[in-house]
C-alpha positions in Angstrom: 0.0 0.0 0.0 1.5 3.8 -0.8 0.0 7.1 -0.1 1.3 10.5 -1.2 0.2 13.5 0.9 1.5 16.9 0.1 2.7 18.9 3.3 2.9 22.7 2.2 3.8 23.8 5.6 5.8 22.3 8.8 2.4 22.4 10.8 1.1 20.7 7.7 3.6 17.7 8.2 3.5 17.4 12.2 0.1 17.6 11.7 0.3 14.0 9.6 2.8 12.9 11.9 0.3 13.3 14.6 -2.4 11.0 12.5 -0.2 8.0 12.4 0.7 8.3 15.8 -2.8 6.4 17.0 -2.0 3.4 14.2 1.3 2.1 15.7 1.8 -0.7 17.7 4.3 -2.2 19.7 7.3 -3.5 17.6 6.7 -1.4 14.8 9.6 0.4 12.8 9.2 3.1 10.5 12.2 4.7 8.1 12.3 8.2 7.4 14.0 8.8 4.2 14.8 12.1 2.7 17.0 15.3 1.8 18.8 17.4 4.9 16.2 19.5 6.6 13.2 17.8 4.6 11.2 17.7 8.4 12.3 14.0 9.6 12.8 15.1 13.4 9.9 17.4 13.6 7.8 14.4 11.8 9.1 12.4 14.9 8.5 14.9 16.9 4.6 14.8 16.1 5.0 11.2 16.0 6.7 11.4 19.9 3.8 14.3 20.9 1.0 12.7 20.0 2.0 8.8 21.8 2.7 11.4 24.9 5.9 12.4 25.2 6.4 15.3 27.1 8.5 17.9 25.6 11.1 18.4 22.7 12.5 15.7 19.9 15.8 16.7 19.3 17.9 15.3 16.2 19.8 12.4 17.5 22.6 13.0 15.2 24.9 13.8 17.6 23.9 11.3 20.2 23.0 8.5 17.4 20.0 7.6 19.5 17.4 8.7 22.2 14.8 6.5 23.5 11.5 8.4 25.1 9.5 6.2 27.8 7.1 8.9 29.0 4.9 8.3 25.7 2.0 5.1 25.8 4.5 2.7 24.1 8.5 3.6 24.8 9.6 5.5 21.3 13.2 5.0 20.0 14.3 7.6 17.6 17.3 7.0 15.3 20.0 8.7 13.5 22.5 6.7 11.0 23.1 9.3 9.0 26.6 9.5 10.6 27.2 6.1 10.8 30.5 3.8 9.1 29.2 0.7 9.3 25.6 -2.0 10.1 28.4 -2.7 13.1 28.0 0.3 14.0 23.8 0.6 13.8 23.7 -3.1 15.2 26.4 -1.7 18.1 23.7 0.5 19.6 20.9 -2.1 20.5 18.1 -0.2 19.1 16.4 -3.0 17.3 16.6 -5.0 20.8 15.4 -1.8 22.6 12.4 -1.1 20.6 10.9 -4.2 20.2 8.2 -3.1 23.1 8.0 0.1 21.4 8.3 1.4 17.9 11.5 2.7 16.7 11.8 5.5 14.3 15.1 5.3 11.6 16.4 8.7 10.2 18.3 7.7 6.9 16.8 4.0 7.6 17.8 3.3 3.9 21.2 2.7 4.8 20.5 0.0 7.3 16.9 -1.7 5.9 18.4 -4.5 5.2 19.3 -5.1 8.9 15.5 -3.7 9.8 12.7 -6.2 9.8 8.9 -5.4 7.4 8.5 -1.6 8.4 7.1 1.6 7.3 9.1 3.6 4.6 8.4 7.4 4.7 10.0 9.0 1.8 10.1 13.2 2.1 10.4 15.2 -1.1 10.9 19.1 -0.9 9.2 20.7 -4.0 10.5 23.9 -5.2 8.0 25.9 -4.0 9.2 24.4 -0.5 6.3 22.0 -0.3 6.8 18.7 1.3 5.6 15.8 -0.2 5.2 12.7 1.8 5.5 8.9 0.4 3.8 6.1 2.7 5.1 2.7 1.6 3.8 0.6 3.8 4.1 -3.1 4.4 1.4 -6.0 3.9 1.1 -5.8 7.7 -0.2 -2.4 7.9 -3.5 -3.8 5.3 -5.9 -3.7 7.9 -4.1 0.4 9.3 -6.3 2.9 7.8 -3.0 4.5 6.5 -5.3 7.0 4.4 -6.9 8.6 7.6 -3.0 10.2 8.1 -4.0 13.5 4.9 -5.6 16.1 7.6 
């Protein structure tokens, strides 16, 4: 299954974020693919809001990782972009850690292969600044009313 929604502001985008919060489930994994400031993190960030978590998502890229417990189901949000090696992905236990949860990979296309069936999110900036938002999801997510995520 595969949605497009187009995003023409941020609000617009943590807006969707917030939508699919409600459809995930514990062990669920979701990739986040798409050009440098494109709105990955502040998609988590509505992601992270509406499960419950109290306050700000900041871009693991520096840290790699941050797991947030204070939501409904814990939420671990990753960051490969900086990353050498699946050593290095595999090194920081996040697949382990979020299998009570649902993790959330930034740059997950460099690591799927390592991930199991999960939710691809693909982020295109039009030139008018416009996000566009790709759902691919996985035969899993048939019976998710995906569509309900377009405010």
């Amino acid at each position: 299954m595969a949605i497009r929604v187009a995003c023409p502001t941020a609000d617009h985008t943590y807006a969707v974020a917030t939508r699919l919060a409600p459809l995930l489930r514990a062990g669920d994994v979701i990739t986040l693919s798409g050009p440098l400031g494109c709105g990955k993190t502040l998609f988590t960030g509505g992601l992270a809001a509406a499960r419950g978590v109290d306050g700000p998502v900041p871009s693991p890229t520096l840290v790699l990782a941050r797991r947030y417990d204070d939501g409904f189901l814990p939420l671990v949000h990753a960051d490969v972009y900086r990353l050498g090696s699946y050593n290095e992905f595999l090194d920081l236990g996040v697949l382990d850690a979020a299998a009570e949860g649902v993790l959330v990979v930034e740059w997950g296309e460099a690591v799927e292969t390592l991930l199991p069936e999960h939710l691809l999110i693909r982020f295109e900036v039009e030139r008018d600044g416009q996000r566009v938002l790709s759902f691919h999801a996985p035969s899993s997510w048939e019976t998710r009313p995906l569509q309900e995520v377009t405010p």
